[in-house]
C-alpha positions, 0 to 999 in steps of 0.5 A: 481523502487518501488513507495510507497510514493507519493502526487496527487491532486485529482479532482473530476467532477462538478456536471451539470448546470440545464435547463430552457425550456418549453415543445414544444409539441403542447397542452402541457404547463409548464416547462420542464428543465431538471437536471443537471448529477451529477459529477464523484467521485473518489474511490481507489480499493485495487489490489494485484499488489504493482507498482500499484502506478507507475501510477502516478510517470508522472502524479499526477493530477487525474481529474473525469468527470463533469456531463453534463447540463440539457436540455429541453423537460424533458432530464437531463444531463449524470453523469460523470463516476465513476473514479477508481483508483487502489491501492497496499494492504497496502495503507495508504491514507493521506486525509487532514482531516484524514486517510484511509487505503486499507487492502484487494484485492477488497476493494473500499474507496471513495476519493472524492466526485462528486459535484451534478447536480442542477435542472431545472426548471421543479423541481421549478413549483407549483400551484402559479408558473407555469412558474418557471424560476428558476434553479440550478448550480451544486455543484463542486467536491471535489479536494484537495491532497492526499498522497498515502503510501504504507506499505507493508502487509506480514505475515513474514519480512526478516531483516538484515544488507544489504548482509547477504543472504535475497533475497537469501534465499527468492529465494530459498523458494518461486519463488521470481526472487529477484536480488542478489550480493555480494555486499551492497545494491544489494536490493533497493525495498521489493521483495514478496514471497508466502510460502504455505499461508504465504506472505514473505517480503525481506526488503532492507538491513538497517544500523545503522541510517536508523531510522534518514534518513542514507542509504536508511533511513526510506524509508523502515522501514515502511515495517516493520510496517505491518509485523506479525513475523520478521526473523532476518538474522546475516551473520556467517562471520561478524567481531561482530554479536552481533553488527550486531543485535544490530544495527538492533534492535536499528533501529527498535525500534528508528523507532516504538517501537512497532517493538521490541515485535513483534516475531522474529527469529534469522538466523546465515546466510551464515553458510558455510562461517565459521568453525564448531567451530566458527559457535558454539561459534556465537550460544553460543552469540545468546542462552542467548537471548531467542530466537529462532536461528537457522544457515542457509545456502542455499547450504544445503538442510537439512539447507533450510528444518529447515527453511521451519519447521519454516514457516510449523509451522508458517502457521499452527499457522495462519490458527488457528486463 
């Protein structure tokens, strides 16, 4: 199961409690505390792996190391050890005062700060103070929650009604093992594939209010978000497809309208299902609307390969910016 929203509480480690001694060594004088060691802090680093966050499905508390107390003879206390947690591409990060997000493999974003360690006394002397007796506690660490979202960045969306052929086909152009059936909702998590550079995402099957919570609702709408280029899959053997697309389109736009402008190409799927007529007359439907469309079927090879002179196209179009 893919874990792509979830709430931990994060704390951070203490910083260490300054020392108060003095220097034992014979004919030596005056104060000799160490400082405490400053407290961990945890830090999120983008890995390519998106069941990263299944880590914390069990285990929401995360808690960094406190810095250990000072202690005589001028020894300072051990820091805690920096705490990194490892987090897909494509997580937005919900701070209570604000958002970040992890774009790349490899990218470090600090989620809380360790407290600092406080001073011994070898800090506080001076000429009219010789012998301090003062110190300093540490400071805490930061701890509040944070919300982990994870939006799935891909170059290329596959969308569709659940059971038109987008794990299919997904298989068939990269080597993505996506589960397929014949039956609705076979899909309940984004397969990824790779194509060439291109990063394909198969997006659950939607239906109509998944923009208000029906089916799988919003779970996976926000898949789409980070998407560069939609495929829009209508099965050949569908009762309306107009409808179909329809009820897709009116989905996204209700989720963020900014979804609609994105380019996007129609697929008539599962176009060995259907006549040769009535595959014309589905056509037909779809040319008025100005954009690119196209009747597919894995079974065909010549069919696979428009597919793949759309997504050569596609790739080329990327490498150019």
């Amino acid at each position: 199961m893919l874990v792509d929203d979830i709430t931990i509480r994060v704390s951070a480690g203490h910083g260490g409690k300054g020392a108060v001694a003095f220097n034992k060594n014979l004919m030596s004088l005056g104060p000799a505390g160490g400082s405490g060691g400053n407290g961990a802090s945890i830090y999120g680093q983008g890995v390519s792996d998106l069941a990263a966050l299944r880590q914390f499905r069990f285990s929401k508390d995360v808690k960094a190391k406190s810095g250990k107390d000072g202690r005589g003879q001028f020894v300072d206390g051990r820091r805690g050890e920096e705490l990194i947690l490892k987090l897909p591409v494509g997580t937005v990060i919900h701070f209570p005062h604000g958002l970040k997000e992890i774009n790349k493999v490899g990218e470090v974003i600090l989620l809380a700060r360790g407290g600092k360690g406080g001073r011994g006394n070898f800090h506080f002397r001076s000429s009219i103070n010789t012998s301090p007796k003062e110190f300093e506690f540490g400071t805490p660490g930061e701890k509040f929650e944070i919300r982990l979202e994870l939006k799935l960045i891909a170059d290329i969306g596959f969308v569709g009604l659940p059971n038109v052929g987008k794990s299919s086909l997904l298989n068939v152009l990269t080597r993505s093992q996506a589960r397929v059936a014949n039956y609705p909702f076979t899909t309940l998590e984004p397969n990824l594939g790779v194509y060439e550079d291109l990063i394909l995402a198969d997006i659950p099957g939607l239906i109509e209010g998944a923009s208000e919570g029906k089916g799988l609702g919003t779970k996976f709408l926000r898949h789409v978000e980070r998407t560069n280029v939609l495929f829009h899959f209508i099965a050949a053997d569908s009762f309306d497809h107009l409808k179909d697309y329809e009820t897709i389109r009116k989905e996204l736009g209700t989720y963020n309208e900014e979804l609609l402008h994105k380019p996007e190409y129609i697929f008539i799927s599962r176009a060995d299902t259907v006549m040769e007529s009535q595959l014309e007359g589905i056509m037909k439907k779809f040319a008025k609307l100005d954009r690119p469309v196209q009747a597919i079927t894995i079974l065909e090879d010549k069919s696979v390969e428009r597919v793949r002179v759309v997504l050569n196209d596609l790739n080329k179009a990327k490498h150019a910016v």
